[in-house]
VOTORTOR-770206 format. One record per residue: x, y, z of N, C-alpha, C, O in turn; residue number from 1; residue in three letters. Coordinates in steps of 0.02 Angstrom, whole numbers, plus 50000, padded with zeros to 5 digits. Example, Ala and Ser with C-alpha at 12.3 -4.5 7.8 and 13.67 -1.06 7.14 Angstrom:
% residues 2
SITE    nX    nY    nZ   caX   caY   caZ    cX    cY    cZ    oX    oY    oZ koldren zamar
SITE 50660 49716 50390 50615 49775 50390 50660 49835 50390 50712 49834 50423       1   Ala
SITE 50642 49888 50354 50684 49947 50357 50645 50002 50394 50670 50057 50402       2   Ser
% end
This chain:
% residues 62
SITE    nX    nY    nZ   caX   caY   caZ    cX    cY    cZ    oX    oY    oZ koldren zamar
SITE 50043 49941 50000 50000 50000 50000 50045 50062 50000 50100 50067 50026       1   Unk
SITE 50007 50112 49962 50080 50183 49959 50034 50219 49995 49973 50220 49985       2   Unk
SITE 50070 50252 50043 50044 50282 50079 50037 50372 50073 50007 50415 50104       3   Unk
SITE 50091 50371 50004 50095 50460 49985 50025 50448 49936 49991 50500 49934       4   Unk
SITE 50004 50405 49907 49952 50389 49872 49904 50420 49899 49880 50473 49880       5   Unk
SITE 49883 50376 49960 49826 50400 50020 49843 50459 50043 49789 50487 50055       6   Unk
SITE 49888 50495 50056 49885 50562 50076 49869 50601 50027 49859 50657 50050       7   Unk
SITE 49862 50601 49973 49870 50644 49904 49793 50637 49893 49761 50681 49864       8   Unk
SITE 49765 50575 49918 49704 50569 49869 49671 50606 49943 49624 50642 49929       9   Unk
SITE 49686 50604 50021 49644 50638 50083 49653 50739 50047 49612 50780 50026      10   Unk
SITE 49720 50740 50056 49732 50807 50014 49672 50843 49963 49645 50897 49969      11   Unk
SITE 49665 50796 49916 49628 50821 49850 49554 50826 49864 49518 50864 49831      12   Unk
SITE 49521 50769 49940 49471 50772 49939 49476 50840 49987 49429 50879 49979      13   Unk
SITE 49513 50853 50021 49484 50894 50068 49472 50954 50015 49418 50984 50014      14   Unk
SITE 49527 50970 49971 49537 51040 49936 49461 51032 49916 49425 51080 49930      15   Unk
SITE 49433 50976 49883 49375 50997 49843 49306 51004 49912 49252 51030 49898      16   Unk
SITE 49316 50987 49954 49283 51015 50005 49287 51058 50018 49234 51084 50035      17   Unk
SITE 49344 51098 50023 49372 51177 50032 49312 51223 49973 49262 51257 49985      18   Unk
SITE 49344 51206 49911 49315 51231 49851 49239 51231 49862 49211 51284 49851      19   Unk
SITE 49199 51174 49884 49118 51189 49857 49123 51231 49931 49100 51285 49910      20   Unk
SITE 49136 51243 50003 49109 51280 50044 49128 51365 50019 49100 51418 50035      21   Unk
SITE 49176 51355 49982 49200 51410 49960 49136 51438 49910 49108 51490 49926      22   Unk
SITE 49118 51407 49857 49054 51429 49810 48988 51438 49837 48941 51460 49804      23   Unk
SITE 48985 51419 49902 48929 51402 49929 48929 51465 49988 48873 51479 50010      24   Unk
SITE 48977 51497 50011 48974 51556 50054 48948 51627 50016 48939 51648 49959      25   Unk
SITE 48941 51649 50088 48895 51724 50064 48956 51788 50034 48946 51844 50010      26   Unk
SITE 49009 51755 50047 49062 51809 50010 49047 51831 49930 49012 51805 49885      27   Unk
SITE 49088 51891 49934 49088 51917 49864 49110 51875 49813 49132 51821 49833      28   Unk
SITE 49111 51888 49742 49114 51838 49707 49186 51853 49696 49212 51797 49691      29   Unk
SITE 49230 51894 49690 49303 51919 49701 49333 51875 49749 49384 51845 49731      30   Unk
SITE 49311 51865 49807 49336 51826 49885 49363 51736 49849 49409 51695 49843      31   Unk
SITE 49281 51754 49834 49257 51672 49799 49325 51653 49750 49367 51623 49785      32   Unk
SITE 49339 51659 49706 49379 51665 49659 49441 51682 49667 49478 51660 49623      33   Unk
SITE 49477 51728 49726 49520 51719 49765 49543 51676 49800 49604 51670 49806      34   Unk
SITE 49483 51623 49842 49504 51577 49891 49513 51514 49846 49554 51469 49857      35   Unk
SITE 49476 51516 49800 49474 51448 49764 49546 51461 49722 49586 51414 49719      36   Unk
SITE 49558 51516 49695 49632 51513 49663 49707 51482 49721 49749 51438 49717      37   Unk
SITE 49695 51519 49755 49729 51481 49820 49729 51416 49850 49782 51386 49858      38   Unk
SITE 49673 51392 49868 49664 51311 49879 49692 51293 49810 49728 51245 49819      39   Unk
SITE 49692 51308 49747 49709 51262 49684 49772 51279 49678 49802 51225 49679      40   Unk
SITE 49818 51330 49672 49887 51341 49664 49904 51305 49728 49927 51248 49719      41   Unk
SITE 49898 51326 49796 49954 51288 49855 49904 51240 49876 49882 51260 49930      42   Unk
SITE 49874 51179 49857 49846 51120 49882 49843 51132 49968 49798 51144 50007      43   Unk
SITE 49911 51123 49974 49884 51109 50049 49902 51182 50120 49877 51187 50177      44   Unk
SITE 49945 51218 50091 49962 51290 50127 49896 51325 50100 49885 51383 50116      45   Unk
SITE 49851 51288 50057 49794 51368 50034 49719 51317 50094 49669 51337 50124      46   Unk
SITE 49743 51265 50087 49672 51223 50113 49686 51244 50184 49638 51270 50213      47   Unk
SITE 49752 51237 50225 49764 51271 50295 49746 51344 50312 49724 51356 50368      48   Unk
SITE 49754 51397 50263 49764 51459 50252 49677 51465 50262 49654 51499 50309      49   Unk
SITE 49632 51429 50213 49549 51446 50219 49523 51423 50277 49474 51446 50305      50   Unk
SITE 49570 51354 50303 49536 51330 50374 49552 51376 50411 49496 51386 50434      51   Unk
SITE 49596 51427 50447 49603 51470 50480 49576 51517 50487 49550 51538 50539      52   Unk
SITE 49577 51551 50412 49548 51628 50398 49505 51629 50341 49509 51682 50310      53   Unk
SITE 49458 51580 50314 49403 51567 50282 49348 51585 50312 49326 51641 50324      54   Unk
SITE 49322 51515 50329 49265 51515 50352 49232 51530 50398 49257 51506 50449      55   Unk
SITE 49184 51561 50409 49159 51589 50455 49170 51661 50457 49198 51690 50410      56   Unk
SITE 49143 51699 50523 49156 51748 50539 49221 51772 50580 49228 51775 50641      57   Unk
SITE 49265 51788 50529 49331 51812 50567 49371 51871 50528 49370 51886 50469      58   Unk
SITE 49400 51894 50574 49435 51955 50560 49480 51937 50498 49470 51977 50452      59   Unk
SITE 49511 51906 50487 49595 51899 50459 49525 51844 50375 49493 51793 50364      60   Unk
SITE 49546 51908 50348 49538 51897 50256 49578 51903 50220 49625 51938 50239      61   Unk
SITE 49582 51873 50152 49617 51889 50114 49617 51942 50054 49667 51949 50019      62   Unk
% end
């Protein structure tokens, strides 16, 4: 069993979890299209970056 396999494929699902909460929030459509460019260029520094300072109501945007 490869185990960078399984991390790559947990990786990809989370990003695309990232992505639809991302289309699915009340943000501007600029934000939208911002965050999703990010989760897709840095996979996993952009999927950490939205879990922090994404979702929800918080100060620290991009």
């Amino acid at each position: 069993m490869q185990t960078n396999g399984i991390i790559g494929l947990i990786i990809l699902l989370a990003d695309i979890f990232a992505i639809i909460k991302i289309a699915k929030s009340s943000e501007s459509t600029l934000m939208k299209v911002l965050w999703i460019a990010v989760v897709l260029v840095l996979p996993i520094i952009g999927l950490i970056a939205w879990f922090l300072a994404g979702p929800g109501d918080k100060s620290l945007k991009i």
